[in-house]
N, C-alpha and C positions, 0 to 999 in steps of 0.2 A: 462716652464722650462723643459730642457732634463731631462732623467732618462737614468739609467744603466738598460742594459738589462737583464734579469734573469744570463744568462752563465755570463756576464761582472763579476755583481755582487757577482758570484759564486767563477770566477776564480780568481778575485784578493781577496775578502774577505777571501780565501783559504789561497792565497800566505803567505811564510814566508815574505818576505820583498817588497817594492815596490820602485820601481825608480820616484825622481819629478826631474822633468827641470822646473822652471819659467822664466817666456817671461821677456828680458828688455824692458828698453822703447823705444828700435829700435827695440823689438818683433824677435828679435833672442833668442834661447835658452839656459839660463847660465847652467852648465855642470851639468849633474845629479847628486841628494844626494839621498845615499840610507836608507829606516827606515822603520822601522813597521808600517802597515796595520791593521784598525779593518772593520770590518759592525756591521753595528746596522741597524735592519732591511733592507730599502732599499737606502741606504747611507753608503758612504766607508768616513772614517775618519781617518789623521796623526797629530799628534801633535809635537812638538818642545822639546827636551829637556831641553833647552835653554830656553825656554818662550820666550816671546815676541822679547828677544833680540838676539836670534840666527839668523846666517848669512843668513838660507836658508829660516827661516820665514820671513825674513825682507823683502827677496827678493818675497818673495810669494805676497807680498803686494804694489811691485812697478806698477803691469797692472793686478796682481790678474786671469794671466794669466799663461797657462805651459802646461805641456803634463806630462802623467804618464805612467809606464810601470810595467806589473808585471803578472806573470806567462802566459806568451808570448801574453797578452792583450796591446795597444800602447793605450791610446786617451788623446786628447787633453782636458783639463779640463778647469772650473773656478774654483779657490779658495773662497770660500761662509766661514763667520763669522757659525761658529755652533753651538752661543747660549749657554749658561749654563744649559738651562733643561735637557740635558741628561751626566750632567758629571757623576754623579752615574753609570749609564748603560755603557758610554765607558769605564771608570776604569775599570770596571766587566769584558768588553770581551776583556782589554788587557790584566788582570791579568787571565781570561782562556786559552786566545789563547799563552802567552807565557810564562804560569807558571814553564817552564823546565827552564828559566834563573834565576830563584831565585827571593824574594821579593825586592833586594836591587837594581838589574838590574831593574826592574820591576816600582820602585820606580821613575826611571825617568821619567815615562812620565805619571806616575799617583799621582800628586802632583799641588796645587796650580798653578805655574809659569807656569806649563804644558798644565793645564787644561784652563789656557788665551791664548795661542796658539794653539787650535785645530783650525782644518780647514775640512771642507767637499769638499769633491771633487764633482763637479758636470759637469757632461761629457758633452760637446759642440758638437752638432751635426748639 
């Protein structure tokens, strides 16, 4: 399985926001959403406001394919299930990395519904 390179991992776990396109199933890319970014260690994780039912997670999971874009890094990714062991620790470095929008901003993506929509980015090389 690829890995993020040290700068990748730097530059977008930095970023304030990050851009996904996911592939449809003619593998063209549906128009970018833009949303917060965390790392936990050596993995970049977004989650859904929305849970599971949001437009762009739905679509995250038609070929679980896309490209992402953020602080002038492009790569094309998989979208990877991310497991429940670490909802504790990405809660932790949303609510660090963007504790200037308040707990209630905050709230959306560290919550239940949310926490069933993460996804790991894993960069296709």
């Amino acid at each position: 399985m690829a890995t993020w390179t040290s700068d990748e991992l730097t530059t977008i776990g930095d970023a304030e926001e990050l851009d996904l396109a996911s592939r449809r199933d003619d593998g063209t890319l549906r128009r970018p959403v833009t949303m917060w970014v965390v790392r936990v260690g050596d993995d970049l994780y977004v989650r859904s406001m929305n849970g599971r039912s949001g437009a762009w997670y739905r679509g995250t999971q038609t070929r679980r394919e896309g490209r992402v874009s953020a602080g002038g890094v492009e790569a094309d990714v998989t979208f990877a299930d991310a497991g429940r062991a670490l909802d504790d620790e990405i809660d932790e470095v949303y609510r660090t990395k963007y504790r200037r929008y308040g707990a209630s901003i905050i709230g959306g993506v560290v919550n239940p519904d949310a926490r069933a929509a993460t996804i790991r980015l894993v960069p296709e090389r």
